[in-house]
NUSEKE-596136 format. One record per residue (C-alpha): x, y, z. Coordinates in steps of 0.25 Angstrom, whole numbers, plus 2048, in hexadecimal, padded with zeros to 3 digits. Layout:
BEGIN
XYZ ...
% end
This chain:
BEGIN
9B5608C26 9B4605C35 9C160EC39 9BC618C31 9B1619C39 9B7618C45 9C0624C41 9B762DC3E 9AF628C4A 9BD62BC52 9BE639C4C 9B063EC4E 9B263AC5D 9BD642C5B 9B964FC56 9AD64EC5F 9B564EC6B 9BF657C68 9B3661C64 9AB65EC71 9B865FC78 9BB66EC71 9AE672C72 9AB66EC83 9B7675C86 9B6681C7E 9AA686C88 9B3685C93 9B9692C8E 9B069BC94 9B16AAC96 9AE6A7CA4 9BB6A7CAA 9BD697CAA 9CD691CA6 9CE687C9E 9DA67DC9D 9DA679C91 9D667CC82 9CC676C7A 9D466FC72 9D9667C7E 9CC665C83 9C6661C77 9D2656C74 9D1650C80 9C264EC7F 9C7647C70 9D263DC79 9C6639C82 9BF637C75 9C8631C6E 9D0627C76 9C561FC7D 9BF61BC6E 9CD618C69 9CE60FC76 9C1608C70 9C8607C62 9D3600C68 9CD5F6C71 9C65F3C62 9D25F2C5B 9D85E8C64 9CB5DFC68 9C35E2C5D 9CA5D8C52 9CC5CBC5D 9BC5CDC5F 9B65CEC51 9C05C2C4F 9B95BBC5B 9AB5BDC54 9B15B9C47 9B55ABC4E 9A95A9C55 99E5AAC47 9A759FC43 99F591C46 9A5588C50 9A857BC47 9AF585C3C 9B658CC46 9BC580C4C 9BF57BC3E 9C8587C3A 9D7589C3E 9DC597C41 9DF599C30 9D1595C2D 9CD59DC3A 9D25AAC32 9CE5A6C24 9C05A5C2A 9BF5B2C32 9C65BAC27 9BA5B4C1F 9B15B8C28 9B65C7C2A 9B75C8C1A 9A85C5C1A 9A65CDC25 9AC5D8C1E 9A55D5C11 9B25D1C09 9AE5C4C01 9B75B8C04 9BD5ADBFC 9B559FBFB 9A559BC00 9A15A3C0C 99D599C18 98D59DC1F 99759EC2C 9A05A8C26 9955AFC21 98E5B0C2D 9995B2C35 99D5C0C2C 9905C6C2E 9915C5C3C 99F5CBC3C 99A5D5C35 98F5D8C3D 9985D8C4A 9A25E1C42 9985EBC40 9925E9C4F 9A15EBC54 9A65F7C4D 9985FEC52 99B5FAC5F 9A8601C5E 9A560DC58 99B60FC63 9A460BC6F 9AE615C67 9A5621C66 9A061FC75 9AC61EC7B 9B162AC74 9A4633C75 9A562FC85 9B4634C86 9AF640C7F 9A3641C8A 9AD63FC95 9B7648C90 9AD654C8D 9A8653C9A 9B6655CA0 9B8662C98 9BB66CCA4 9C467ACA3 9CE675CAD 9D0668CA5 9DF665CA1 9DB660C92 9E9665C8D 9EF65DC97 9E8651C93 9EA652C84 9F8655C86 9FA649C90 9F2640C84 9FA646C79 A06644C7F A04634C82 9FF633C74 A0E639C71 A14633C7A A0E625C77 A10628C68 A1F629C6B A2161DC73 A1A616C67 A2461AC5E A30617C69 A2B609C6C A2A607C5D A38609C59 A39601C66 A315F6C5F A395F7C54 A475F6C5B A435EAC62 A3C5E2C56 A495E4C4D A535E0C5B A4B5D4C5E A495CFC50 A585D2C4E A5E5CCC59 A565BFC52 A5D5C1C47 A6B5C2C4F A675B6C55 A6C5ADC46 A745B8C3F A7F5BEC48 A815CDC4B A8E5CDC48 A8B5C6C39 A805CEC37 A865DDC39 A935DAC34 A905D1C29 A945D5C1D A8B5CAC14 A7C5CBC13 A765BDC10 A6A5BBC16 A655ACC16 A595A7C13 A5759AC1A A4B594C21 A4959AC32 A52598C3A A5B58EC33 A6658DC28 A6E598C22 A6B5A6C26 A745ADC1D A7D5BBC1F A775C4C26 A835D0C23 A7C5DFC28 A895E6C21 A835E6C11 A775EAC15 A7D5F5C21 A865FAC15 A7C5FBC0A A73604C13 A7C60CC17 A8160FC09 A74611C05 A7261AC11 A7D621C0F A7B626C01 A6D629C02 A72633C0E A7D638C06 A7263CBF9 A6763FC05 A6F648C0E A73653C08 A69653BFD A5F654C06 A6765EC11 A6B668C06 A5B668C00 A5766DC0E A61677C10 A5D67DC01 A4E67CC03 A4E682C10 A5868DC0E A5B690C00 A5068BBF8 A45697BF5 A36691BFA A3168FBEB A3C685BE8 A3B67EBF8 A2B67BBF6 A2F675BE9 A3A66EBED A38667BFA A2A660BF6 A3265CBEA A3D655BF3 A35650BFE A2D647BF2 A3A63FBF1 A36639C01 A29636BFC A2C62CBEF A2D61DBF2 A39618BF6 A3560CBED A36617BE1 A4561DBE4 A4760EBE5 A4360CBD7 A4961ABD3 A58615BD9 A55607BD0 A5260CBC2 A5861BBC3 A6561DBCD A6A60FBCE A6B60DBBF A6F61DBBE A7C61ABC9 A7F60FBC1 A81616BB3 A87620BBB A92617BC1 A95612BB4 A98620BAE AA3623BB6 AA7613BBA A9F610BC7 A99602BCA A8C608BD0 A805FEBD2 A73603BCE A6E5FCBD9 A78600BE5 A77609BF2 A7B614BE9 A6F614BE1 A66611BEF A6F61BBF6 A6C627BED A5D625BEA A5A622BFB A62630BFC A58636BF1 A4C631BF9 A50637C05 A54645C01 A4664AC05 A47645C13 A5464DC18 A5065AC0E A4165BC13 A46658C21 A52661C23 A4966CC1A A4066CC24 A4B66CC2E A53678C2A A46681C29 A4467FC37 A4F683C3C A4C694C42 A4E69DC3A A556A6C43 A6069EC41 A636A1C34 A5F6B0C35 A6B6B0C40 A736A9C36 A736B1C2C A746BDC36 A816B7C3A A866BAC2B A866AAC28 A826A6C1A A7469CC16 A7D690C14 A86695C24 A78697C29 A76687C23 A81682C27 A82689C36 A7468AC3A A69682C31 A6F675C31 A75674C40 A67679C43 A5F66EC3C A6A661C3D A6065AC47 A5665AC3B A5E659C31 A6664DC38 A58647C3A A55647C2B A62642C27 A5F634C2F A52633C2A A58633C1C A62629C21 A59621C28 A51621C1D A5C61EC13 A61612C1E A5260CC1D A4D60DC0D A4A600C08 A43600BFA A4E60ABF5 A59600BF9 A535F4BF3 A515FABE4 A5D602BE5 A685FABEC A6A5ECBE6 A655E5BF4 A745E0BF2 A785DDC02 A865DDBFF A925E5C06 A945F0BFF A9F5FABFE A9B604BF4 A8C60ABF1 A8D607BE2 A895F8BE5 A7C5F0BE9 A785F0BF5 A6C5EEC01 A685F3C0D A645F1C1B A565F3C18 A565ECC0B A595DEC13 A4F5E1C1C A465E0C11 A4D5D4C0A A4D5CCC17 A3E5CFC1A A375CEC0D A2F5C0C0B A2D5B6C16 A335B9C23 A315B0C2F A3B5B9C39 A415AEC3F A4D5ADC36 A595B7C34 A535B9C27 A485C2C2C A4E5C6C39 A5A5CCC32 A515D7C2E A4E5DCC3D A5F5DCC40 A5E5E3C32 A535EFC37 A5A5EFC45 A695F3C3D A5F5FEC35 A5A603C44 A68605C4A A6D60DC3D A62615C3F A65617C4D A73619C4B A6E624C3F A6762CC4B A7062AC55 A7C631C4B A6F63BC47 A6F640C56 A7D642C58 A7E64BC4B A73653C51 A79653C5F A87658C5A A83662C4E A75667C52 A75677C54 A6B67BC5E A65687C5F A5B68FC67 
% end
């Protein structure tokens, strides 16, 4: 309830200021000759930033103070010979006792006449709080408005200010998500290097045995710690799913955006785009009681060993659930490429599938290239389809018709139930994730050179 108010209270200042703002400059335009910078909309969102951001300051100082405060008062309603009696468990317990009363939850057990007294309090400070800072909120966000009005001139460069402030905030969102993957990077390279530290690299990239040991920290037998199982079952997985995926999903956009009539194309495309939107938990399921026993009957008509659980099964279902991200993708792609350069295709004499071939596709490779690694990528990091379809069997494999499991897989496997990060055990996970980042990388890397060498530019 208190950041709903706060919300709306965020909101009305908002629309006020933008209205005070749109409205104050709007009578600069006179007929009397005077020129004015800039346009009201610019005025009017620069009178909503002075608004906006001085309360959002207040908000913020809140969040980071306000918890280590109401805390304090908690401690301090505590009487003196209980608080020296309580360790910092029973120091928790009693606040989270407290705070429950405080909110009007019931709690377990007799209530004490201190705990009691001491929630009314709270609650009483709570309230007293929270007005206090929806009233420092709505002040300093009605001055900035003040301010900001009253700085409203026809000369005023309000563009330049908004521009300036929308292109930090762009700027600013962009390191977030550079200095994120950065992050990233340097948790699984540190955690790894851990990990390297009882495993050697040598044993661990060319192993061919995966074993992992299970033995208390730091001491006894670690295990085999052999990437090449897992490597070779992702990338069998991979590469089918790319194989069904690829030019499923390529020859659905080129039929929907040149050949299929409109009627049939808004049928169609909803109808495929559905398949990104099921659970992956549910192809999962589909590939374990449908396609694996299905491949396996198959097999055995014409004298296959086929597996129902086995990188084929995974393989082919994983190609299924990503059809829709390279066809909707490269749909959207081929449609954006200029019709002119068709209608002088055609006016060359070349056929609709020359024009295809020739034009459309150089054209969109960028894209197209683009949706082909998210698919891959996509294929390389599924999980839940993998577990149920592919026999979580880390063996060495030579053929797809046999019980497999993944990078991702283990990852799981080495992460689930208590994990203390201090062991190869755990830590095995990080040098798992940082093998997954520099495929991808690689995956990218090959991505931009197709483009570079094949990629038809026109102007």
């Amino acid at each position: 309830m208190n950041s709903l108010i706060i919300a709306v209270l965020l909101l009305a200042l908002l629309g006020l200021a933008y209205q005070t703002g749109w409205m104050t400059s709007r009578r600069l335009a006179t007929p009397n000759g005077v020129k004015v910078h800039s346009r009201p909309q610019y005025h009017a969102a620069r009178v909503a930033l002075w608004t906006l951001v001085p309360a959002l300051v207040i908000l913020a100082i809140w969040g980071l103070f306000g918890t280590d405060l109401t805390r304090s008062y908690a401690v301090s309603l505590i009487p003196t010979e209980t608080l020296v009696a309580l360790d910092q468990i029973g120091l928790n317990a009693t606040l989270q006792r407290i705070y429950a009363l405080a909110s009007g939850y019931g709690v377990a057990g007799a209530v004490q006449p201190f705990e009691q007294s001491a929630a009314d309090a709270l609650r009483n400070f709570q309230l007293i709080t929270f007005l206090a800072l929806i009233a420092a909120v709505a002040a300093v966000g009605i001055f900035g408005l003040l301010y900001a009005r009253s700085r409203i001139t026809p000369r005023l460069r309000a563009r330049n200010i908004v521009e300036t402030v929308v292109t930090a905030l762009l700027i600013f969102c962009s390191a977030v998500a550079i200095l994120t993957t950065v992050g990233i990077v340097l948790s699984l390279l540190s955690e790894a290097i851990r990990f390297f530290s009882f495993i050697n690299p040598v044993d661990f990239f060319f192993g061919t045995v995966w074993n992992p040991g299970f033995s208390s920290t730091g001491t006894g037998n670690h295990g085999q710690y052999g990437l090449l199982p897992l490597l070779t079952g992702t990338l069998w997985v991979a590469a089918i799913a790319s194989l069904v995926a690829v030019p499923i999903g390529l020859m659905t956009a080129i039929y929907l955006s040149q050949y299929a009539p409109r009627q049939v194309r808004a049928v169609v495309k909803p109808l495929i785009e559905i398949l990104a939107g099921i659970p992956t938990i549910v192809y999962g399921f589909f590939a374990l009681v449908s396609v694996g026993p299905f491949l396996r009957n198959a097999g055995g008509a014409i004298g296959l060993n086929i597996s129902a659980t086995s990188a084929l099964t995974a393989g082919l279902v994983m190609g299924i659930m990503i059809i829709p991200f390279i066809s909707s993708l490269s749909d959207d792609i081929l449609n954006q490429v200029p019709k002119s350069l068709r209608d002088g295709a055609y006016g060359l004499g070349a056929t609709q599938s020359e024009t295809i071939r020739n034009v459309l596709l150089p054209a969109a490779l960028p894209g197209i290239v683009g949706a082909f690694l998210l698919a891959v990528s996509r294929a390389i990091g599924e999980t839940m389809i993998v577990v149920l379809a592919a026999g979580n069997s880390p063996v060495l494999r030579g053929t797809p018709l046999e019980p497999i499991s993944t990078i991702t897989v283990s990852i799981v496997n080495q992460l689930t139930g208590d994990t203390d990060f201090t062991g190869p055990q755990s830590l095995v996970a990080f040098a798992l994730g940082l093998t997954l980042f520099v495929m991808t990388l690689i995956l990218n890397i090959v991505a931009l050179y197709i483009v570079r060498r094949f990629r038809e530019q026109y102007e």
